[in-house]
Backbone as CSV, one residue per row, in Angstrom:
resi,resn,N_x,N_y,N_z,CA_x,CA_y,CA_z,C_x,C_y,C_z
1,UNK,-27.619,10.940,-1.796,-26.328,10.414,-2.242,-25.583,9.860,-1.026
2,UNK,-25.002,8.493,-1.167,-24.526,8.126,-0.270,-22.682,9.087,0.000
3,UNK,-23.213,9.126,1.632,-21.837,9.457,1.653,-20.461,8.280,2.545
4,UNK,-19.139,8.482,2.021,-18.551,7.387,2.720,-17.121,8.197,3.103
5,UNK,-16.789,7.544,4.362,-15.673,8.251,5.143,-14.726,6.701,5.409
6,UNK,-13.650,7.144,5.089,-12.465,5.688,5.140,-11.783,6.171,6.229
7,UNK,-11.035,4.641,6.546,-10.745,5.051,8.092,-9.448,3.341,8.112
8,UNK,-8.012,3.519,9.130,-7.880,2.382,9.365,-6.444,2.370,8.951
9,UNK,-6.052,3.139,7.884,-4.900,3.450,7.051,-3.611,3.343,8.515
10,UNK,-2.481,2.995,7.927,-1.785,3.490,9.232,-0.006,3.289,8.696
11,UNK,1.079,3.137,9.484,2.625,2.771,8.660,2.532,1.147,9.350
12,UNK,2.942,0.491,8.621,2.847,-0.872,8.943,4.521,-1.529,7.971
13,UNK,5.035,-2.866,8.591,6.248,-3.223,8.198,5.637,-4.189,6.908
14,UNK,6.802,-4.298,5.976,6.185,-5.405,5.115,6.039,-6.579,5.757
15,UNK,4.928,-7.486,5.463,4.323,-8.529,5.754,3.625,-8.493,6.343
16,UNK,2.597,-7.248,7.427,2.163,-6.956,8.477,0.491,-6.762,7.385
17,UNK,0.284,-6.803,8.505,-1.856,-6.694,8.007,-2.473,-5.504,8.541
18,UNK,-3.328,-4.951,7.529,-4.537,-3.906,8.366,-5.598,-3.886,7.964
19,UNK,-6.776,-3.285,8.550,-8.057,-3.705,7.970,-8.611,-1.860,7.832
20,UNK,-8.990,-1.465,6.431,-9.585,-0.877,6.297,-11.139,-0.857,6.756
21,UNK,-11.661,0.680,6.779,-13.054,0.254,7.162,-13.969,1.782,5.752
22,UNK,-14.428,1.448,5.843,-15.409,2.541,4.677,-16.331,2.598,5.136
23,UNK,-17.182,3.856,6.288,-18.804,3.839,7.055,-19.158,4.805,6.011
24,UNK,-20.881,4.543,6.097,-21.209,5.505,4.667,-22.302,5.897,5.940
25,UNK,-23.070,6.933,5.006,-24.026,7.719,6.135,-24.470,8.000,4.782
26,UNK,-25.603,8.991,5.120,-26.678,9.319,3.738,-28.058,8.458,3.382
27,UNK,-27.277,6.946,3.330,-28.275,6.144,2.509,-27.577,4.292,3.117
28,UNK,-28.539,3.903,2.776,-27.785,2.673,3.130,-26.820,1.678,1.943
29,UNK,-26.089,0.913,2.221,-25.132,0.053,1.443,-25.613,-1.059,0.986
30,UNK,-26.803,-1.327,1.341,-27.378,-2.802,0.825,-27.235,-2.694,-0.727
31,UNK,-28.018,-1.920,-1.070,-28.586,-1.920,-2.478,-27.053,-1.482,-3.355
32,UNK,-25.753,-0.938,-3.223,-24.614,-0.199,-3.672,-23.710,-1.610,-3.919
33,UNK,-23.582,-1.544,-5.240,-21.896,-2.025,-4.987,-20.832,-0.807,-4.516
34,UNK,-19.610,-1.549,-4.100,-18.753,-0.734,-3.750,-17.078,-1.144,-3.865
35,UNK,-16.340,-0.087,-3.939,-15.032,-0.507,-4.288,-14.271,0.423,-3.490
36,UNK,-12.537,-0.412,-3.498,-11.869,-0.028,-3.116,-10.638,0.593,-4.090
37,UNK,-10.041,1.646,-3.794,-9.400,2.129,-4.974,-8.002,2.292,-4.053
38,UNK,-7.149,2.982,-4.965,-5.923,3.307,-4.077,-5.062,4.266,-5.216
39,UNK,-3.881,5.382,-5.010,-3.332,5.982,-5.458,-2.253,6.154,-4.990
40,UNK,-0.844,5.604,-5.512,0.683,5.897,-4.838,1.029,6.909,-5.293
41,UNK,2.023,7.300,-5.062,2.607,8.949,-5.353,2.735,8.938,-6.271
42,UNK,2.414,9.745,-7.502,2.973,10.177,-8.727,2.227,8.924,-9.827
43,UNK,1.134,8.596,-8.905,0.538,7.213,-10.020,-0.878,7.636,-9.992
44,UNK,-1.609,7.591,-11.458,-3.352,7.554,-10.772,-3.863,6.806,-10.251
45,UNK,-4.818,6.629,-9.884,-5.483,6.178,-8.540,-6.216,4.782,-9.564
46,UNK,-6.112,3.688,-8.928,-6.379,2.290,-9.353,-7.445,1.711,-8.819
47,UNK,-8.014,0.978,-9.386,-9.133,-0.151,-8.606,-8.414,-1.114,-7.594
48,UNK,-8.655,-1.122,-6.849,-8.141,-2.537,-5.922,-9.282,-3.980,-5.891
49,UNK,-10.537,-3.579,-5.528,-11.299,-4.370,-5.479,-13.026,-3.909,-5.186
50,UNK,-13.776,-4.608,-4.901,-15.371,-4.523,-4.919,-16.080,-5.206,-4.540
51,UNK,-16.970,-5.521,-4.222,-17.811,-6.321,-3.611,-19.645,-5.727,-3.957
52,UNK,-20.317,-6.368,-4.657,-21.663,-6.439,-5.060,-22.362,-6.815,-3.926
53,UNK,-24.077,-5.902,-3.992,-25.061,-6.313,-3.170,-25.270,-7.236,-2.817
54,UNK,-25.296,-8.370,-3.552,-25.301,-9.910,-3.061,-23.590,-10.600,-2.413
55,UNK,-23.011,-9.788,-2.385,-21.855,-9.750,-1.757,-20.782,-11.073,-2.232
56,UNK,-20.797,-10.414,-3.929,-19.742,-11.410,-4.693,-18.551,-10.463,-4.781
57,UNK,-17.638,-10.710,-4.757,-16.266,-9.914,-4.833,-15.417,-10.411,-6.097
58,UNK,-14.887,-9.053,-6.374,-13.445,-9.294,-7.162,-12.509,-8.405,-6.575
59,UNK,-11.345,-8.949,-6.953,-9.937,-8.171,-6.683,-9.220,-7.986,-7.758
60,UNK,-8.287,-6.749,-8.038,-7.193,-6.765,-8.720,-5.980,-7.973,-8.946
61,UNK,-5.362,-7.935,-9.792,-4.378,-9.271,-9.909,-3.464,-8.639,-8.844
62,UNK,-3.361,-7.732,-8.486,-1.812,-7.334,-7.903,-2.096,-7.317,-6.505
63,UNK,-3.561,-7.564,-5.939,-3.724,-7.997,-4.696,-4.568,-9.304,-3.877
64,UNK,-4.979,-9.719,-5.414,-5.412,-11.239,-4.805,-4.786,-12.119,-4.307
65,UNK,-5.186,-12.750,-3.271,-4.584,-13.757,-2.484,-4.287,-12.949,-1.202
66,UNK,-4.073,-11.847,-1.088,-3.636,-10.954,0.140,-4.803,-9.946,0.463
67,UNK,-5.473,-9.379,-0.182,-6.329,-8.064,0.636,-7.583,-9.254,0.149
68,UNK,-8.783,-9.067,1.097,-10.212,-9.476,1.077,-11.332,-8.379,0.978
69,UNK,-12.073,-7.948,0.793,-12.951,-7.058,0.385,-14.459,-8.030,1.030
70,UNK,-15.252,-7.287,1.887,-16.353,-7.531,2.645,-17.192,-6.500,3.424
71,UNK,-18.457,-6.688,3.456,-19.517,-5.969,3.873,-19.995,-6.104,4.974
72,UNK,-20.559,-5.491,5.781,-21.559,-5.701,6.949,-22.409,-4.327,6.966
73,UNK,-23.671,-5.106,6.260,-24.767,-4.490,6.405,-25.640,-3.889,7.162
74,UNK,-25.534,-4.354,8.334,-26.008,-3.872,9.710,-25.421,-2.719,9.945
75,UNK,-23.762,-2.990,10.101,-23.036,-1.528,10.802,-23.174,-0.295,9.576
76,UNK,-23.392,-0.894,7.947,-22.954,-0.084,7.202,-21.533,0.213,6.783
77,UNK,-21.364,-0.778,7.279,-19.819,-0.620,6.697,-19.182,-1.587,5.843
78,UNK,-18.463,-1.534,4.728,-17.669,-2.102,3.872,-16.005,-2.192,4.840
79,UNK,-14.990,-3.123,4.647,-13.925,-3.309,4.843,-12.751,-4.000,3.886
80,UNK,-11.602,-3.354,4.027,-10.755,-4.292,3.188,-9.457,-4.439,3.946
81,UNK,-9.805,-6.114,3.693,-8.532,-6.920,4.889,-7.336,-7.043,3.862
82,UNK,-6.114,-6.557,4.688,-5.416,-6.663,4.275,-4.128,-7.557,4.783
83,UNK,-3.450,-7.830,4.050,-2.121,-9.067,4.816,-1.449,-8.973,3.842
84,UNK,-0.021,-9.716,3.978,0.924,-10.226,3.285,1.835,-8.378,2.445
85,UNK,1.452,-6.965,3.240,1.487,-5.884,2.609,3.115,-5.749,2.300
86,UNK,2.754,-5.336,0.891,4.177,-5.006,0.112,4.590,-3.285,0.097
87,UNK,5.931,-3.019,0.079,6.044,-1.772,0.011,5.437,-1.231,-1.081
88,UNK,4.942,-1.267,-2.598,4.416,-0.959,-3.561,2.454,-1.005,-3.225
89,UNK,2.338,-1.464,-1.550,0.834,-1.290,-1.422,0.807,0.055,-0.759
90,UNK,2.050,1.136,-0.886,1.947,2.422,-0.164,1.131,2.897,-0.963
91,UNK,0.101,3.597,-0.159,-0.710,4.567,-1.238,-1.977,5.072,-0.410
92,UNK,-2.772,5.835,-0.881,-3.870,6.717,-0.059,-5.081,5.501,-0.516
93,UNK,-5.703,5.204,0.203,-6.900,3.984,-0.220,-8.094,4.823,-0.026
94,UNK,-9.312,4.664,-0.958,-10.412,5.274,-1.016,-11.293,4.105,-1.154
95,UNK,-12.780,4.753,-0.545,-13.507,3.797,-1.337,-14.586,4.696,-1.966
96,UNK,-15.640,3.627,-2.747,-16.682,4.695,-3.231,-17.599,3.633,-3.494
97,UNK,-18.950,3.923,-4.343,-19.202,3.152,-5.126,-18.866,2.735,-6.389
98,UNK,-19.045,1.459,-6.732,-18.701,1.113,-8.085,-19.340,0.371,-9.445
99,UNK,-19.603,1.793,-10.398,-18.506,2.919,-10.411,-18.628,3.529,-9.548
100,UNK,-17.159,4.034,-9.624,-17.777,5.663,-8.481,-18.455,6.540,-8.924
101,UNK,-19.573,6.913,-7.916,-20.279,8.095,-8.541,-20.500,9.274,-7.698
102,UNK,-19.981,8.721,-6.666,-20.116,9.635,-5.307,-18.677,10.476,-5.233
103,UNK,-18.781,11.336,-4.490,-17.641,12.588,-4.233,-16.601,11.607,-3.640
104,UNK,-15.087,11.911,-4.069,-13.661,10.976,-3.643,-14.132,11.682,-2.436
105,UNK,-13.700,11.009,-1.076,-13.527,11.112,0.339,-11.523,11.559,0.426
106,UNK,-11.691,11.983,1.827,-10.226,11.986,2.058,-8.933,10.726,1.749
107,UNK,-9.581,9.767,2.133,-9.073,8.796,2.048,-8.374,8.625,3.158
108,UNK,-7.266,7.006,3.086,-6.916,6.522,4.533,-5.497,5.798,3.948
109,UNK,-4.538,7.039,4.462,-2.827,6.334,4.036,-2.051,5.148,4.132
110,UNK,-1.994,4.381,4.050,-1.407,3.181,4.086,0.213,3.220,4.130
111,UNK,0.754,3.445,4.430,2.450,3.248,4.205,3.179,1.995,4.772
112,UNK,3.759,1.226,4.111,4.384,-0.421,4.321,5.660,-0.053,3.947
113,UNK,6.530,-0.091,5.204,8.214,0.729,5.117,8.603,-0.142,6.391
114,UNK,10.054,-0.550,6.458,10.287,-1.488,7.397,11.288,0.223,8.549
């Protein structure tokens, strides 16, 4: 079972950018789709976006045009670029596969507060 550890989260001002990173260990990422999820306080935890083995992506409506979702196969790592961040992108970001089928990770806090 693949495992994945998120990383990258940090307090950032609105409009400011960060780049998530998701390293998996276990197994490799080629063959996995994978997604990015996220959960604000007192909300369940949402899809943000994904990216397939052949490395086609989708995003949520509430972050397209601003976060990018991408792979690198070599390092094993998945990433999600982020820009243009709104205070309503506060929230704990996870990734997994998708679906998820693997154990939620800690996750990586995001907070966008001026």
């Amino acid at each position: 079972q693949v495992q994945l550890v998120e990383s990258g989260g940090a307090l950032v001002q609105p409009g400011g950018s960060l780049r998530l990173s998701c390293a998996a260990s276990g197994s490799s990422l080629d063959y996995y789709a994978i997604g990015w999820f996220r959960q604000a306080p007192g909300k369940q935890r949402e899809w943000v976006a994904r990216i397939q083995p052949d490395y086609n992506t989708n995003h949520a409506d509430s972050v397209k045009g601003r976060f990018a979702i991408d792979r690198d196969n070599a390092k094993n790592v998945v990433y999600l670029h982020m820009s243009g961040l709104e205070r309503e992108d506060t929230a704990v970001y996870y990734c997994n596969t998708y679906p998820p089928l693997s154990s939620w990770g800690q996750g990586t806090q995001v907070t966008v507060s001026s």
